[in-house]
VEXDREN-2710 file (C-alpha; in Angstrom, 1 decimal):
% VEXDREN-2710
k/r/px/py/pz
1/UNK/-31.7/22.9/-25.3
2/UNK/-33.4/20.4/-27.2
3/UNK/-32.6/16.5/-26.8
4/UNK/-31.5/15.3/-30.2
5/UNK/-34.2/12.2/-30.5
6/UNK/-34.1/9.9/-33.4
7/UNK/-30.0/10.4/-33.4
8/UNK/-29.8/6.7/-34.2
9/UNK/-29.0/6.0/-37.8
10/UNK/-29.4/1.9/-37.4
11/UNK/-32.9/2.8/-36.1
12/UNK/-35.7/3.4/-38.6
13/UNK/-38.7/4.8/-37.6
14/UNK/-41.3/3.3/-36.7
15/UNK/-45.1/4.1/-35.5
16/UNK/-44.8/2.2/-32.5
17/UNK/-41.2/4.0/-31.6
18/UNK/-42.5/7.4/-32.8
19/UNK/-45.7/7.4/-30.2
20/UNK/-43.7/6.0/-27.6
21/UNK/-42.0/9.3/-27.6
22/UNK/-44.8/11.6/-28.3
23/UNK/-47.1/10.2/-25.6
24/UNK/-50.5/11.5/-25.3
25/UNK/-49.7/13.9/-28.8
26/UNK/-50.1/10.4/-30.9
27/UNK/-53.7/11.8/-31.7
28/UNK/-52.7/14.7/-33.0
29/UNK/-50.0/12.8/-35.1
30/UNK/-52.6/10.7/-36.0
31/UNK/-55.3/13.0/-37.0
32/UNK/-52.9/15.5/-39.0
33/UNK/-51.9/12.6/-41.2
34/UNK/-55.8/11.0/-41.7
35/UNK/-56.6/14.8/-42.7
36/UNK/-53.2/15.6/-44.9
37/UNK/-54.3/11.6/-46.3
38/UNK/-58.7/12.3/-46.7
39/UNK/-58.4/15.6/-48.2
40/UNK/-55.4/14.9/-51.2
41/UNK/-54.4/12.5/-53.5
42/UNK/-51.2/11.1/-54.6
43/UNK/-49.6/11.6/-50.8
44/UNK/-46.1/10.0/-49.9
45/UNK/-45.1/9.9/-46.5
46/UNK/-41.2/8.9/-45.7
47/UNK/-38.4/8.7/-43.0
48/UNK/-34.6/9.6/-43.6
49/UNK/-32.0/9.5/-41.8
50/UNK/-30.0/13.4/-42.2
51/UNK/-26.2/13.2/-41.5
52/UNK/-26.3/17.1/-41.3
53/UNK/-28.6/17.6/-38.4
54/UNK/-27.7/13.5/-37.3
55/UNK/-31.7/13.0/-37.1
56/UNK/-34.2/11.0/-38.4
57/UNK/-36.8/13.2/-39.9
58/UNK/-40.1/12.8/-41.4
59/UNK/-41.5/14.3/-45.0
60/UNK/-45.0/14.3/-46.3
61/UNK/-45.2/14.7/-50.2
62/UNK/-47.5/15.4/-52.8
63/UNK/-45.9/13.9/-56.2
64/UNK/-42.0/15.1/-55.8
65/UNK/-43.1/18.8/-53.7
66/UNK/-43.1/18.8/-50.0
67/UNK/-46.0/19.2/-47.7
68/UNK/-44.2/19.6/-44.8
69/UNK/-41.4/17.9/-42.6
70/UNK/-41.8/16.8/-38.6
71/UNK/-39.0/16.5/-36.1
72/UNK/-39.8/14.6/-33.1
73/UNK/-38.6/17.2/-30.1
74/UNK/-39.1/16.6/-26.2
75/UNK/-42.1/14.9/-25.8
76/UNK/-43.9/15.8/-29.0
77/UNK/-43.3/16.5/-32.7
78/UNK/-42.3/19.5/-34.8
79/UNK/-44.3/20.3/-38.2
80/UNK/-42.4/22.5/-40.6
81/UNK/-44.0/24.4/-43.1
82/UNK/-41.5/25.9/-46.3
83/UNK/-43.1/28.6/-48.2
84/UNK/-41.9/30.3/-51.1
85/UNK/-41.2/34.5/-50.3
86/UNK/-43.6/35.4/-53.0
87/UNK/-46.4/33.8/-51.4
88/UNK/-45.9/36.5/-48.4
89/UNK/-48.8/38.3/-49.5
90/UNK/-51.1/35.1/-49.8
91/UNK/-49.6/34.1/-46.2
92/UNK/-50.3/37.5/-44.5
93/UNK/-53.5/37.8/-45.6
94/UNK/-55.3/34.5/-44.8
95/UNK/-57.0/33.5/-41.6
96/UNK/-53.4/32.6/-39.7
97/UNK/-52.6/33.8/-36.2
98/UNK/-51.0/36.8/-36.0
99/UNK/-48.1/34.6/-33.9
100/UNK/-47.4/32.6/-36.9
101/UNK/-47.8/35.2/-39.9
102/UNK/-44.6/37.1/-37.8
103/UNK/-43.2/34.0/-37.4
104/UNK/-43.4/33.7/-41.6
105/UNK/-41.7/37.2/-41.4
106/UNK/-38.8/36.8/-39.2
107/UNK/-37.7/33.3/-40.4
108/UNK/-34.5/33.6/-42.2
109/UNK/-34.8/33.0/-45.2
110/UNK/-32.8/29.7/-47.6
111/UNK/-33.4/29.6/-51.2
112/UNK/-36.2/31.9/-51.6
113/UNK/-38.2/30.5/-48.6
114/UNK/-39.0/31.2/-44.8
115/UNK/-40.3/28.5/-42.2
116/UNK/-43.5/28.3/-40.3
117/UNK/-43.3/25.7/-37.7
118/UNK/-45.5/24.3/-35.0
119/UNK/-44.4/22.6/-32.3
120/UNK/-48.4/20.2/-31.4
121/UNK/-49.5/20.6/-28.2
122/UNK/-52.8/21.0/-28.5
123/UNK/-56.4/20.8/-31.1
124/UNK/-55.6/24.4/-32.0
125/UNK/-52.0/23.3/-33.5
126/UNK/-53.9/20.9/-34.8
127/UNK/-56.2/23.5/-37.0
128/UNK/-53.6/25.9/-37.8
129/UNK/-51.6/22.6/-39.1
130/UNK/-54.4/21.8/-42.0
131/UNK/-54.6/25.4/-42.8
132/UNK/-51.2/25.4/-43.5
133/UNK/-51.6/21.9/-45.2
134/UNK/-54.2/23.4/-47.7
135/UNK/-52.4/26.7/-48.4
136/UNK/-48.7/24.3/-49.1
137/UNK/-51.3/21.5/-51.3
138/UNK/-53.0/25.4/-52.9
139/UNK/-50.2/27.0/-53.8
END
């Protein structure tokens, strides 16, 4: 089971706190925000704290829609991806692994939408993280 990090409301966020806890993945947190940040305008980034899952999570934004939210989890950091059920088609047919196109399929589904999420471990994450980036800033 998962370690509930970030449980502390009193404790905001911070970079310094964040890589502490991701370790050797603060590249990969770093170069997924520098590309979400270099390839789009009008980005927002914030931290709130979430009494119903008593976690400090993070939410990039473009204007009021969300690009995606991250959940720091044992030793590295969770990107979630929301996309609308009528962009299935869109989904299944672009260049994603197979993995995460089932993924898209099984998700159960909350207000019209199904989850993608990628737990970063490694430069691939890191690719299939601005694909999904572009098809959320697309569509």
């Amino acid at each position: 089971m998962e370690t509930n990090i970030l449980s502390d409301e009193s404790v905001k966020p911070t970079d310094e706190l964040v890589f502490s806890i991701i370790g050797d993945r603060e590249l990969l947190w770093r170069q997924t925000m520098s590309y979400l940040n270099d390839n789009n305008k009008d980005i927002s980034e914030e931290w709130k704290y979430y009494k119903d899952v008593k976690s400090w999570l993070f939410r990039a934004l473009k204007k009021k829609k969300t690009i995606f939210w991250v959940r720091l989890v044992d030793d590295t950091f969770r990107i979630a991806f929301w996309f609308a059920e009528k962009l299935e088609p869109i989904l299944l047919q672009s260049d994603l692994p197979e993995r995460l196109k089932e993924e898209y399929k099984k998700a159960k589904s909350f207000n019209n939408s199904r989850c993608i999420y990628i737990d970063m471990q490694d430069s691939g994450d890191l690719q299939h993280v601005k694909k999904l980036i572009d098809l959320k800033i697309k569509y």
